[in-house]
Each structure stands twice: as C-alpha cells, then as structure tokens.
C-alpha positions in Angstrom: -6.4 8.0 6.6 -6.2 4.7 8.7 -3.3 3.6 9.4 -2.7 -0.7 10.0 0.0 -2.8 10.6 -1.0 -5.9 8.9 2.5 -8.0 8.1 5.0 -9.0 10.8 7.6 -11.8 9.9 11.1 -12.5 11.4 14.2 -11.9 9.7 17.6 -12.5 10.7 16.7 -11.9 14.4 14.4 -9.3 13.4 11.1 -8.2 13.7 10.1 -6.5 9.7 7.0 -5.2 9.8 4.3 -3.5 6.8 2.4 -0.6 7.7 -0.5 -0.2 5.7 -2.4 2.8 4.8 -5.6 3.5 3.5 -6.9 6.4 2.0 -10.9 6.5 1.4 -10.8 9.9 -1.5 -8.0 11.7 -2.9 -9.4 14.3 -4.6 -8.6 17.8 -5.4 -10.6 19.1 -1.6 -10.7 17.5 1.3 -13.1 16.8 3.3 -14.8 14.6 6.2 -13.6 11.2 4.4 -11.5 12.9 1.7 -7.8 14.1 1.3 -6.6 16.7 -1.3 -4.3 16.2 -3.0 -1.8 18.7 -1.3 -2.3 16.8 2.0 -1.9 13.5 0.3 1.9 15.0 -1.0 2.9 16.3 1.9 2.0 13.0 4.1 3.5 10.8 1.3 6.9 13.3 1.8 6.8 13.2 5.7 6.7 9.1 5.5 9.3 9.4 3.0 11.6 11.8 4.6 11.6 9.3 7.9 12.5 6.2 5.8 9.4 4.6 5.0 9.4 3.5 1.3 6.3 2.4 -0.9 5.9 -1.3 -2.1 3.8 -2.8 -5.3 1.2 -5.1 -4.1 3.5 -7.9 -5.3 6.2 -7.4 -2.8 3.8 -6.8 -0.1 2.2 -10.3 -1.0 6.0 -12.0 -2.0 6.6 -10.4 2.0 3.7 -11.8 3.9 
C-alpha cells in the first residue's frame, strides 16, 4: 500500500487535505506486492473507524 497526499486546498481558514491510497493487488493471498482481502477489510475499517471516509473520483476531481 502507498500511501500519498496529493490535494491540499484552503477552506474557511483551513487546511483540507486528500490522502490517497494505492493498492497494487487485492486478491484472495497476499503477498510481496499483494493484499488479501482480509487485510484490505480490516485497513479499510481502521481508516474508517478514525474518520477517514472514501470519495468517487468525481469528488476528488470536483475537490482539487
């Protein structure tokens, strides 16, 4: 998994920023390059349980 912030734009005196992850496999074993699918859940849980949320690529588009 690499992990890149690649959208930073002020709003109302803020700093919002898009963290972008990318995943090279998702498959049903991990591996050297590859995630299963169990990690993949439980990473997409983690990220969720400390308030990140997912975005279609047209709000990350309508956002940079």
């Amino acid at each position: 998994m690499i992990l890149a912030k690649v959208a930073t734009k002020k709003y109302k005196g803020h700093m919002l920023s898009v963290s972008v992850l990318m995943y090279h496999h998702v498959l049903q074993k991990s591996g050297f390059i590859t995630s299963s699918i169990e990690e993949f859940r439980a990473q997409m849980n983690f990220l969720a349980s400390k308030g990140y949320k997912t975005v279609s690529r047209a709000e990350f588009f309508k956002f940079k």
